[in-house]
Structure formats: C-alpha cells, structure tokens
N, C-alpha and C positions, 0 to 999 in steps of 0.2 A: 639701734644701739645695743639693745639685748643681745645681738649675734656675736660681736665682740665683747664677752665676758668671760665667754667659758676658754674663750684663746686664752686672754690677761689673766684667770686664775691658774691656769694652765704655765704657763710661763712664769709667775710668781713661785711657783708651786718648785717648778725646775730650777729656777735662782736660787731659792731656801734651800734643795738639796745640795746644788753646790757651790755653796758657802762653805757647807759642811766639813770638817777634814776626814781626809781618805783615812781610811784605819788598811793599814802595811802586815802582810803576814809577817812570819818569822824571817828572819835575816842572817846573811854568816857572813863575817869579814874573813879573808885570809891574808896573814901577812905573817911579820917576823917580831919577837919579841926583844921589846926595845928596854924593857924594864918589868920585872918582876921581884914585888914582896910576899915567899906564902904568909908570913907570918899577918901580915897586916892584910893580906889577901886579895893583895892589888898586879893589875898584870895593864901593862901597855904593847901593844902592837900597832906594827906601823904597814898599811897596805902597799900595795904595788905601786899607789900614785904620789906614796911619800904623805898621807896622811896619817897623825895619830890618832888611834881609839883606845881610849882609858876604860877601863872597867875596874869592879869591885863585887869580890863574890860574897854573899850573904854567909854567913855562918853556918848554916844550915842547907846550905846549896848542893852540897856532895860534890865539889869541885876540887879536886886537890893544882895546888899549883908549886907544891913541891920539887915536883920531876921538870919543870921549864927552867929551861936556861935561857940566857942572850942567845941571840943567832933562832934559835928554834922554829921552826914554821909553824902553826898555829893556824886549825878555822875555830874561830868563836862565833858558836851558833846563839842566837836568843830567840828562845822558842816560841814566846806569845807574839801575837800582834800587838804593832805600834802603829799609834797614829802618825802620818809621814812626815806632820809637823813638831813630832815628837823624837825622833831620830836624831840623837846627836853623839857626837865624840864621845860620851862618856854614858857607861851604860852599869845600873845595876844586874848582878848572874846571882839568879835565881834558880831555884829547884826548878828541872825543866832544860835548863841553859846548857850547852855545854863547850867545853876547852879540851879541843882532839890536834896530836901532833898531826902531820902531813908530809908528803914529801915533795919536791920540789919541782 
C-alpha cells in the first residue's frame, strides 16, 4: 500500500498545478478603428474576425490617440502578462502598452 503514495501525491501534485490559470505573455490585436475619444482616451478596434476590443489609456500611459481616425489600422500591443483567464475585450493601456498605425 505504501508503493502507491508517492504516484497519488504525485498526481495530486500535477492536478493543483493545473487548476492553476496559465499567466499569457504580452498580446497585440490588429485591426481597424471603429471608434476613438483622445479626449476621454478611449479607442475601439475591430480585428479581422469582426470582434471588438475596447481599451482605455491611463493618463499617464504616453499613449496619444489624437492622430487615429475611423478606417486606421492599428496593432494594440499590451505589454505585461495576462492571465488567459483574464483576456477580455476590454483592456486597460498602461505605461509599457502600445497603439502603432500599420499598413495593410
């Protein structure tokens, strides 16, 4: 009975880790911009599969989003890791992040 323990802690061991959520490097959508306020400092793009991602740059982000228009092409990079269960449409850009036109 002692032989099968160190399997079963073994195996508990590997369950516990993936439970765990995966932590996701950095990320870049590219798409086209469907709406943009620099003033209020919000920009939406829409990727290639016709999904919208919303963002909102911090104040202090060094983001300017004055120079985007509608139509624009856009990759919005977010620099830090996310966990993958943390990945959603709507993202805060922080110092680090960035909003680079592109071409098509």
């Amino acid at each position: 009975m002692i032989r099968g323990w160190p399997l079963l802690a073994a195996a508990i061991l590997f369950l516990a880790a993936a439970a765990q959520p995966a932590a996701a490097g950095g990320r870049t959508v590219i798409g086209t911009v469907s709406a943009v306020d620099a003033a209020a400092g919000t920009l939406t793009v829409k990727d290639a599969a016709g999904v919208s991602w919303s963002y909102r740059a911090e104040r202090d982000a060094g983001i300017g989003l004055a120079d985007l228009r509608l139509g624009d092409r856009v990759a919005v990079t977010i620099a830090r890791p996310t966990p993958l269960n943390m990945i959603t449409a709507a993202d805060l850009l922080r110092k680090g992040d960035r909003v680079e036109k592109t071409g098509y």
